[in-house]
ZADO-1210 file (C-alpha; in nm, 4 decimals, padded with zeros to 6 digits):
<atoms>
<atom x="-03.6998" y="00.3935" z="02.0048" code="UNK" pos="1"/>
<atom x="-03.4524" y="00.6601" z="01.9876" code="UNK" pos="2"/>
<atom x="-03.3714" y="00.8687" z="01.6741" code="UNK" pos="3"/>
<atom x="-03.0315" y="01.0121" z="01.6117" code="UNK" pos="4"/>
<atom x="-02.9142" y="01.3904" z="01.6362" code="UNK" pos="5"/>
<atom x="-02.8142" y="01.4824" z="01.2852" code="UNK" pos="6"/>
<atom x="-02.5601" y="01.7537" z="01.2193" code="UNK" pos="7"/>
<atom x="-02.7040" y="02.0416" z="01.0172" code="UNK" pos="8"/>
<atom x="-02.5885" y="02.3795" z="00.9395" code="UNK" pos="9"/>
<atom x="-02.3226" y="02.5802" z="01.2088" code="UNK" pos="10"/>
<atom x="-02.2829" y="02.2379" z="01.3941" code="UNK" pos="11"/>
<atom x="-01.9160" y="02.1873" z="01.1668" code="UNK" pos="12"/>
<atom x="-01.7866" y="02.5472" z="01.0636" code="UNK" pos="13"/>
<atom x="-01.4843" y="02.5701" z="00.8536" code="UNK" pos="14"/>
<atom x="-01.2570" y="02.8671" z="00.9357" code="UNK" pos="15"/>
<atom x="-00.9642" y="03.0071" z="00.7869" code="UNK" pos="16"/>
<atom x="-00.6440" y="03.2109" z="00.9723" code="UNK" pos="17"/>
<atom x="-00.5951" y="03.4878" z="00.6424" code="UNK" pos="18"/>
<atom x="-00.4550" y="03.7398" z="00.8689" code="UNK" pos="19"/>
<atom x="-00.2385" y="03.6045" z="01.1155" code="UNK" pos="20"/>
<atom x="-00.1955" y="03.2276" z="01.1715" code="UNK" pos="21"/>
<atom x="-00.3507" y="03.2229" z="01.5084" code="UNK" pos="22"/>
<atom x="-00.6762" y="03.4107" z="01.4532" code="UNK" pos="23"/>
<atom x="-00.9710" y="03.2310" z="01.2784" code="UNK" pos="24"/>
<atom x="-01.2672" y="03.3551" z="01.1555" code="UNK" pos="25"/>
<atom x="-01.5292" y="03.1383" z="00.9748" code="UNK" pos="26"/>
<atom x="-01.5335" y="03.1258" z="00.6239" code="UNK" pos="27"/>
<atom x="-01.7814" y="03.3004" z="00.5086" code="UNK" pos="28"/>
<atom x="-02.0219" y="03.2541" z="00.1962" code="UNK" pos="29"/>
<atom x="-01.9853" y="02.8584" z="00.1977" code="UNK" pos="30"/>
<atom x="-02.3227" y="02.6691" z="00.0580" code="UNK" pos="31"/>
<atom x="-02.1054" y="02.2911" z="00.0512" code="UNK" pos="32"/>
<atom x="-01.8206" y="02.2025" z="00.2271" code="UNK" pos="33"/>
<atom x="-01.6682" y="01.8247" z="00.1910" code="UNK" pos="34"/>
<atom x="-01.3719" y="01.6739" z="00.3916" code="UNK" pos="35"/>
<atom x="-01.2007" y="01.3657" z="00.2665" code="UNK" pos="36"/>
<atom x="-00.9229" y="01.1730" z="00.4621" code="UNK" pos="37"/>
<atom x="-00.7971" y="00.9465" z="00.2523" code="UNK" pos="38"/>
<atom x="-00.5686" y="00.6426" z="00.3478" code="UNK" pos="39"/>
<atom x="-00.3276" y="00.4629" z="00.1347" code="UNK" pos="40"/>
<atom x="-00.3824" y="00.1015" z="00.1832" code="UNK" pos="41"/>
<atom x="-00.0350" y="-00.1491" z="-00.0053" code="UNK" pos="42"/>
<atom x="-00.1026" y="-00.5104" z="-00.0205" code="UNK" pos="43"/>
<atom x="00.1435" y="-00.8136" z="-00.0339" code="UNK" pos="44"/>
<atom x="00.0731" y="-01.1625" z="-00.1248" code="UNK" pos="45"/>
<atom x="00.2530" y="-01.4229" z="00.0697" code="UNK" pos="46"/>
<atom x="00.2703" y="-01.8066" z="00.1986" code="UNK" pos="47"/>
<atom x="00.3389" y="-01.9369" z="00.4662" code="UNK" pos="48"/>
<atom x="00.7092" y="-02.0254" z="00.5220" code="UNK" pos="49"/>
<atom x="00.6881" y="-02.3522" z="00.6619" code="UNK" pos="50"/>
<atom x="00.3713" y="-02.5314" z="00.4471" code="UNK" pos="51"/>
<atom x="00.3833" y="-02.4189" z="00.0769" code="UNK" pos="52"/>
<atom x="00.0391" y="-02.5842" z="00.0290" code="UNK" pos="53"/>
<atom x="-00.1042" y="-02.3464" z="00.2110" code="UNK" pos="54"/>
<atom x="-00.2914" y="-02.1004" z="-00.0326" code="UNK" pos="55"/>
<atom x="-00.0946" y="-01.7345" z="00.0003" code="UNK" pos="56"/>
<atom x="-00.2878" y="-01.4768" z="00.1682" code="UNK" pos="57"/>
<atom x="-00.3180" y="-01.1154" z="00.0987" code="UNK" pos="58"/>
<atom x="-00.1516" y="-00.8666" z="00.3620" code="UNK" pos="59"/>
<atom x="-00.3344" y="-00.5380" z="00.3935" code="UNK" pos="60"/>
<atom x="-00.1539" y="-00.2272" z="00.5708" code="UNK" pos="61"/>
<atom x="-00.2067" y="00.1444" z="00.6210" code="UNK" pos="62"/>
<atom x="00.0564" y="00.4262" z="00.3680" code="UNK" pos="63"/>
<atom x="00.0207" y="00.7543" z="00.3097" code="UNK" pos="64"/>
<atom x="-00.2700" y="00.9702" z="00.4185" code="UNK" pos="65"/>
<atom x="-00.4533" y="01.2576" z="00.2191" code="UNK" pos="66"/>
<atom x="-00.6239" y="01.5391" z="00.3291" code="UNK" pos="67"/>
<atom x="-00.8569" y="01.6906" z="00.0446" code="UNK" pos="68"/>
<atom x="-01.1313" y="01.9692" z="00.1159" code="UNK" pos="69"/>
<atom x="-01.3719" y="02.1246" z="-00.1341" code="UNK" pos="70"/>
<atom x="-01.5668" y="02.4588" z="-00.0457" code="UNK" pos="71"/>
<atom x="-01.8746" y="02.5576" z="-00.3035" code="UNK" pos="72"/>
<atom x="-01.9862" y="02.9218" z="-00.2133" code="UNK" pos="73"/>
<atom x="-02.1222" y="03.2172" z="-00.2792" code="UNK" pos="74"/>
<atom x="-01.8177" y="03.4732" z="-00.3193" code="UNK" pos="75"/>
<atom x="-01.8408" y="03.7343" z="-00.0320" code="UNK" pos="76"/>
<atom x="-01.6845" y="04.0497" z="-00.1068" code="UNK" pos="77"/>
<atom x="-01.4640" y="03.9968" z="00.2504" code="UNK" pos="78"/>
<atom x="-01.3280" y="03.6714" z="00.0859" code="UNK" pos="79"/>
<atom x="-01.2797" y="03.7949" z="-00.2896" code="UNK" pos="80"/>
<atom x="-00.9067" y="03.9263" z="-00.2026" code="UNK" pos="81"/>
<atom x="-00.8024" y="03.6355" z="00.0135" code="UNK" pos="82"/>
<atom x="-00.9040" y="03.3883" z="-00.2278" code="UNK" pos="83"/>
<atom x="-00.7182" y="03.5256" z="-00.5416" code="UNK" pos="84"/>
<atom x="-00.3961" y="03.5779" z="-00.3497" code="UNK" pos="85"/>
<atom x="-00.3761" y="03.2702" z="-00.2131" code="UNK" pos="86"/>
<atom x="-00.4321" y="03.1023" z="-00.5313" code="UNK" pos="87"/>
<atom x="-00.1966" y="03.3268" z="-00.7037" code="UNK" pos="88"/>
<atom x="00.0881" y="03.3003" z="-00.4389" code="UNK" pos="89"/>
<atom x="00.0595" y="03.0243" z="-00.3611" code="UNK" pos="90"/>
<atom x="00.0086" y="03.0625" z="-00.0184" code="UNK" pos="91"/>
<atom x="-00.0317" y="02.8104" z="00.3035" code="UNK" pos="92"/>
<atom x="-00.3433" y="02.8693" z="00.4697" code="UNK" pos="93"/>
<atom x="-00.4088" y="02.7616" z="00.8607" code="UNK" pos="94"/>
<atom x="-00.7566" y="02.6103" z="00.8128" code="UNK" pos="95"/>
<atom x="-00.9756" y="02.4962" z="01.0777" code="UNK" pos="96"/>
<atom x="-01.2790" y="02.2723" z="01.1045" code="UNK" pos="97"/>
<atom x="-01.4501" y="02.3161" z="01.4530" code="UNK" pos="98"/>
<atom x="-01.7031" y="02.1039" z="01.5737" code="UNK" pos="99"/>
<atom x="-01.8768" y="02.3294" z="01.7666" code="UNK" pos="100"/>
<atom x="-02.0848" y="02.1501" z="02.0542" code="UNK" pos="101"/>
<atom x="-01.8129" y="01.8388" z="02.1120" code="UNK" pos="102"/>
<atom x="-01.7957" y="01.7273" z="02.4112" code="UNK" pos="103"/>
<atom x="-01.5299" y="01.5831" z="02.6460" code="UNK" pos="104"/>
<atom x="-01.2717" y="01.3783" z="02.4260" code="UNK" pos="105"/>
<atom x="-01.4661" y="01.3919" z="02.1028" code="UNK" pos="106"/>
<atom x="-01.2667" y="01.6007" z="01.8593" code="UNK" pos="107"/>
<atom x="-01.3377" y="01.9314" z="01.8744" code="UNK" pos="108"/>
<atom x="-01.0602" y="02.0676" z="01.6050" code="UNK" pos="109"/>
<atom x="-00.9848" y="01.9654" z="01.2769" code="UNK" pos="110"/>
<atom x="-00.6677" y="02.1553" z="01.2154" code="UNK" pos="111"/>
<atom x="-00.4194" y="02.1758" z="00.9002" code="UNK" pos="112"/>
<atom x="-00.2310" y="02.3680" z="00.6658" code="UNK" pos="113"/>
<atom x="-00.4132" y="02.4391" z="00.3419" code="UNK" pos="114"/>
<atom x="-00.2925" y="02.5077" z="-00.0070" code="UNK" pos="115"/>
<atom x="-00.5370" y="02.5792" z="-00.3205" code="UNK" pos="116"/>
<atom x="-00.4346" y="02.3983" z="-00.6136" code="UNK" pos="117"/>
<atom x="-00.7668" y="02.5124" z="-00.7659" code="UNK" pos="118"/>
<atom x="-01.0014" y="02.7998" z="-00.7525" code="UNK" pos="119"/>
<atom x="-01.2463" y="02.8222" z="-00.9738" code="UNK" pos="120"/>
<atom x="-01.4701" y="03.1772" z="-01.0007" code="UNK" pos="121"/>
<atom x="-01.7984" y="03.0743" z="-01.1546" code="UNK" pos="122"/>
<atom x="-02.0912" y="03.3574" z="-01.3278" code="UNK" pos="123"/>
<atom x="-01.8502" y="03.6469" z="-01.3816" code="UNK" pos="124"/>
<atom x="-02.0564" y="03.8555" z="-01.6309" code="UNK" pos="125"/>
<atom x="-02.4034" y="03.6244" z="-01.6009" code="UNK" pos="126"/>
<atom x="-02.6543" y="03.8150" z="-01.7749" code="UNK" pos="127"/>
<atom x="-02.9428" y="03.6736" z="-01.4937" code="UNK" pos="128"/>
<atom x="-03.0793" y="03.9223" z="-01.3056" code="UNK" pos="129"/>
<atom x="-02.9717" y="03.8955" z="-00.9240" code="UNK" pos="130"/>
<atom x="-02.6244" y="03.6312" z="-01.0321" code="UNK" pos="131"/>
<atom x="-02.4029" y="03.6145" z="-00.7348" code="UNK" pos="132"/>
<atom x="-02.0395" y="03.5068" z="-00.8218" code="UNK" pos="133"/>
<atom x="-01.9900" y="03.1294" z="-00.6848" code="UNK" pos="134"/>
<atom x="-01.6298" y="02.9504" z="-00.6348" code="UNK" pos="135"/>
<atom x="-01.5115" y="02.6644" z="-00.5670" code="UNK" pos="136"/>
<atom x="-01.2007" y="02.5834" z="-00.4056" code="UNK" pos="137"/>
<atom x="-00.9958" y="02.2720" z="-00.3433" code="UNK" pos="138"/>
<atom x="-00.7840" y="02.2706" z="-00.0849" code="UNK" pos="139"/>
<atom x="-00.4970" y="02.0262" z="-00.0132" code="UNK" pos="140"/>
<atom x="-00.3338" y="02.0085" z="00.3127" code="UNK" pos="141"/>
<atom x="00.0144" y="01.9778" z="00.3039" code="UNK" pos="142"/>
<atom x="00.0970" y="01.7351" z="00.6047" code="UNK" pos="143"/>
<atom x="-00.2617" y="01.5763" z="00.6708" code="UNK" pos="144"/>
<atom x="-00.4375" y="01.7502" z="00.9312" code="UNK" pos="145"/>
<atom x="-00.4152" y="01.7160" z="01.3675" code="UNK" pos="146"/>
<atom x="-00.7240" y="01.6639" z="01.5851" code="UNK" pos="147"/>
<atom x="-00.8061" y="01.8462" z="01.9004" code="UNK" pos="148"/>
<atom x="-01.0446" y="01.7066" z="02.1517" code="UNK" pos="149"/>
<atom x="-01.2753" y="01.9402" z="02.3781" code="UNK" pos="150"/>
<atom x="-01.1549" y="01.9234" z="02.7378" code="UNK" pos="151"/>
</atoms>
């Protein structure tokens, strides 16, 4: 019997290039991160040309593809800055998933450009003793994102 090697925490880390577009650094703070490629599918009903008895048939094929992420976390104080100016101007964002222990040709790198259509800043002011400041962010990547496989 053999049991399968889950993913858990550091195994996927998201990172960000703030600075300069080549330098990452992890994102820090994150509690949830979610990535969803999403693939436009069109369909067309037709019959065959030569035996119009024939029942039509339904022709499936691939459109458009969206990249979505969404980032729940705890606000660090060395993302607080970033996150409000790139909401704010609007800014495109190198982000980076890294898988960290592919191996040869699995994907190693998730990479695309992300803008933030939404940031949300969640308990400002909370009266509870101890609140930390959460966000959320959605990010949207502007031409879908490139995979990198580990040599």
């Amino acid at each position: 019997m053999a049991f399968p090697v889950l993913h858990k925490r550091g195994d996927i880390v998201m990172m960000a290039a703030f600075q300069t577009p080549s330098t990452f650094v992890n994102f820090c703070g994150a509690t949830s991160i979610s990535l969803n490629i999403e693939n436009a599918v069109s369909e067309t009903r037709v019959g065959d040309c030569e035996d119009w008895n024939l029942p039509t048939r339904t022709i499936a094929a691939y459109g458009a593809q969206t990249v979505n992420a969404t980032v729940n976390a705890q606000l660090a104080r060395s993302n607080r800055d970033r996150l409000l100016r790139w909401a704010k101007d609007q800014l495109i964002v190198p982000i980076r998933f890294h898988i960290v222990e592919a191996i040869s040709g699995e994907v190693e790198y998730i990479d695309g450009m992300g803008m933030l259509p939404t940031l949300n800043l969640e308990n400002i002011g909370s009266t509870d003793d101890g609140a930390v400041v959460t966000t959320t962010l959605t990010i949207r990547f502007e031409d879908g994102v490139e995979f990198t496989d580990a040599t």
